[in-house]
C-alpha positions as a Markdown table, in Angstrom:
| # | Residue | x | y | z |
|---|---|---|---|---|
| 1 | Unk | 74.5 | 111.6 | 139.5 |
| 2 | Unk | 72.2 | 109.9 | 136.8 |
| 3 | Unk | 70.0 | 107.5 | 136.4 |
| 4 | Unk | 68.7 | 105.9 | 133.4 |
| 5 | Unk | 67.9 | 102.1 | 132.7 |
| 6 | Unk | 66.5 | 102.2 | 128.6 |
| 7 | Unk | 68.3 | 102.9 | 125.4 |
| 8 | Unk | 65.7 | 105.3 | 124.1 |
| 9 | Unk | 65.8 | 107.3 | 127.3 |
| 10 | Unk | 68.4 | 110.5 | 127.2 |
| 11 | Unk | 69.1 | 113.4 | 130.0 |
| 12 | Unk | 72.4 | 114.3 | 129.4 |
| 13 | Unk | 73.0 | 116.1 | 126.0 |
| 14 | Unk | 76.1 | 114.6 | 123.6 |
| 15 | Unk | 78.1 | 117.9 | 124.1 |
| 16 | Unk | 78.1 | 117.1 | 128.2 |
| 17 | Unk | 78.6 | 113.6 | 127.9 |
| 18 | Unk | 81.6 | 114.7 | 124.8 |
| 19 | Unk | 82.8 | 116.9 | 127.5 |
| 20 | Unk | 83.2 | 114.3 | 130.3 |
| 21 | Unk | 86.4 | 113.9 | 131.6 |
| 22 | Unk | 85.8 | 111.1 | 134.0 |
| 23 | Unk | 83.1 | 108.6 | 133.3 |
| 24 | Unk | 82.2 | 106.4 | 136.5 |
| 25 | Unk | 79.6 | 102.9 | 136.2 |
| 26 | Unk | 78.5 | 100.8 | 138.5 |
| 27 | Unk | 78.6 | 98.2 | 135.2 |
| 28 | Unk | 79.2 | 97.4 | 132.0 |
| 29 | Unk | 75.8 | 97.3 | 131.5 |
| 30 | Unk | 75.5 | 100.8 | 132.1 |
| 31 | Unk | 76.8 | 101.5 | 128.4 |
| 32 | Unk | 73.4 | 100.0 | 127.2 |
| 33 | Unk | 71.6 | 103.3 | 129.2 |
| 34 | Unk | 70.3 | 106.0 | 126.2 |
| 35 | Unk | 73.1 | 108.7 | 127.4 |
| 36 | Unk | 76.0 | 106.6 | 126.8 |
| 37 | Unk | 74.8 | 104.4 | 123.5 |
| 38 | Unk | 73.1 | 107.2 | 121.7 |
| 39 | Unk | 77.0 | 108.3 | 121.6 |
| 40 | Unk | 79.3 | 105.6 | 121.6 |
| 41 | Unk | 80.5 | 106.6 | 117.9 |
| 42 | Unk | 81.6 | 109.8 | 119.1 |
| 43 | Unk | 83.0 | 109.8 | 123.1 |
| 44 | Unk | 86.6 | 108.5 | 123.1 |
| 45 | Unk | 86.3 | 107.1 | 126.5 |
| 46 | Unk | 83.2 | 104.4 | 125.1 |
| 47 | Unk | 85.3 | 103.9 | 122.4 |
| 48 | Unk | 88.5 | 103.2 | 124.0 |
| 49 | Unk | 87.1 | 101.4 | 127.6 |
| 50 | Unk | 88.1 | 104.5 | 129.3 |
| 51 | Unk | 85.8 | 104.4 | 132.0 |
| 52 | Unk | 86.2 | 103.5 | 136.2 |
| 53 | Unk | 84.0 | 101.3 | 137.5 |
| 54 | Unk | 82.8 | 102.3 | 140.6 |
| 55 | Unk | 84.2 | 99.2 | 142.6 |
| 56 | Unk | 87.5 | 101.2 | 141.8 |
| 57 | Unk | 86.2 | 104.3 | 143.1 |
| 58 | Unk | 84.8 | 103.5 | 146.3 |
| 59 | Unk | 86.7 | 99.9 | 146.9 |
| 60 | Unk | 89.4 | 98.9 | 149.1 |
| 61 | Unk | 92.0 | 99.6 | 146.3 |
| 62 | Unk | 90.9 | 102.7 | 145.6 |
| 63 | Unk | 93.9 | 104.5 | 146.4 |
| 64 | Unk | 95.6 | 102.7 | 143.7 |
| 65 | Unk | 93.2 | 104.6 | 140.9 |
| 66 | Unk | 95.9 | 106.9 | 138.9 |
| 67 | Unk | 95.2 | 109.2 | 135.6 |
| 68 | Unk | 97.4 | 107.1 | 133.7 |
| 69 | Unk | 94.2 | 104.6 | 134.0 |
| 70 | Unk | 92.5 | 107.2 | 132.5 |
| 71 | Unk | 94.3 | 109.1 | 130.1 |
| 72 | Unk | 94.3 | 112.4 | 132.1 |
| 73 | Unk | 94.8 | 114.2 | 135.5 |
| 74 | Unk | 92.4 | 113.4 | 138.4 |
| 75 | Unk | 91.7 | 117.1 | 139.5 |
| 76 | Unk | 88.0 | 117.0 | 141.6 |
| 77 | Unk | 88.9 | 120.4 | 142.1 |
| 78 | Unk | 89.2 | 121.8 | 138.9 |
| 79 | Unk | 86.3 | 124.2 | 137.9 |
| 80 | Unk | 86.0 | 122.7 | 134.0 |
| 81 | Unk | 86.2 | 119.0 | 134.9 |
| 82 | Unk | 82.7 | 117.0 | 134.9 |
| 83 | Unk | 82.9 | 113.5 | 135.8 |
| 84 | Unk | 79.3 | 111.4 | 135.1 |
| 85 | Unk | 78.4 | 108.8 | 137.1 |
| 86 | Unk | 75.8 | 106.4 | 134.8 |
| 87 | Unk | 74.3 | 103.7 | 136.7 |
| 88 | Unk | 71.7 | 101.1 | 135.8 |
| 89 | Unk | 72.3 | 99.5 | 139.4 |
| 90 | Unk | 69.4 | 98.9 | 142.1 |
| 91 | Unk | 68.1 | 102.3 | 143.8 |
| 92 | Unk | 69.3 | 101.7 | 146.8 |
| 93 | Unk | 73.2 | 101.3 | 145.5 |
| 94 | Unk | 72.5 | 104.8 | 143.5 |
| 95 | Unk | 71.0 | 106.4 | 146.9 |
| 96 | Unk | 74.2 | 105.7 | 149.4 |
| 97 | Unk | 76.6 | 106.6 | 145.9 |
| 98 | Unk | 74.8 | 110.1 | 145.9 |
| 99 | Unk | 74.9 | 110.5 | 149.8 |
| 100 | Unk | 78.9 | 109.8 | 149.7 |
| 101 | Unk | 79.6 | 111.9 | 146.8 |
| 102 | Unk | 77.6 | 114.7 | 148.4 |
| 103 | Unk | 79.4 | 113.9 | 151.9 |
| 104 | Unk | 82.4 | 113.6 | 150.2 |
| 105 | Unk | 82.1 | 117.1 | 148.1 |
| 106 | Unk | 81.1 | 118.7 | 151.6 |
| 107 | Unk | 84.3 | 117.5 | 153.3 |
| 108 | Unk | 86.4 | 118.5 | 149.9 |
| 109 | Unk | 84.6 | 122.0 | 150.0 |
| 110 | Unk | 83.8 | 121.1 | 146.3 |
| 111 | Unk | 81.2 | 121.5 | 144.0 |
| 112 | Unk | 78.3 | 123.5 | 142.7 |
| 113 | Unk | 75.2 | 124.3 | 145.0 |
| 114 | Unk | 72.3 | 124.5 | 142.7 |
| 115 | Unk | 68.9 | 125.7 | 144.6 |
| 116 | Unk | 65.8 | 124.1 | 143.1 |
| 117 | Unk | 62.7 | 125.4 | 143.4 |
């Protein structure tokens, strides 16, 4: 998860972001956020509208979200696959996404666990 709100502020190098196989945002106005506009001339998905916005991840029709949407296999458990969540929503909307991704990830047995010290 990731959360930025200005054009001129970046987190997430353009190789990551180039490398993204499913991009997830809360809005359209999360393509204004320095990650994503910094490198709409290069990432197909900008480009091309090929993004999910998280209504359609977490909705009620989310069962209905296929790769042919997106241009490529859903896989959460595929090791190389990175999917980026950008959101410029309020903080409370990116806390409960990031405690059901987590939940979710847990119950999946997927996932990295990074220790931070």
């Amino acid at each position: 998860m990731h959360i930025l709100h200005r054009p001129s502020m970046r987190e997430i190098d353009t190789e990551t972001v180039k490398r993204t196989n499913l991009l997830i945002v809360d809005s359209d106005e999360a393509f204004h956020s320095g990650d994503l506009e910094s490198c709409q001339k290069i990432v197909k998905f900008v480009k091309n509208d090929n993004y999910v916005l998280l209504s359609e991840v977490v909705g009620k029709n989310s069962h209905k979200l296929d790769s042919k949407k997106l241009g490529h296999p859903l896989d959460p458990k595929h090791e190389k696959q990175i999917t980026l969540f950008e959101s410029v929503g309020v903080s409370a909307q990116d806390l409960f996404s990031a405690i059901a991704i987590y939940e979710n990830a847990l119950k999946q047995n997927v996932g990295t666990e990074l220790v931070l010290a």
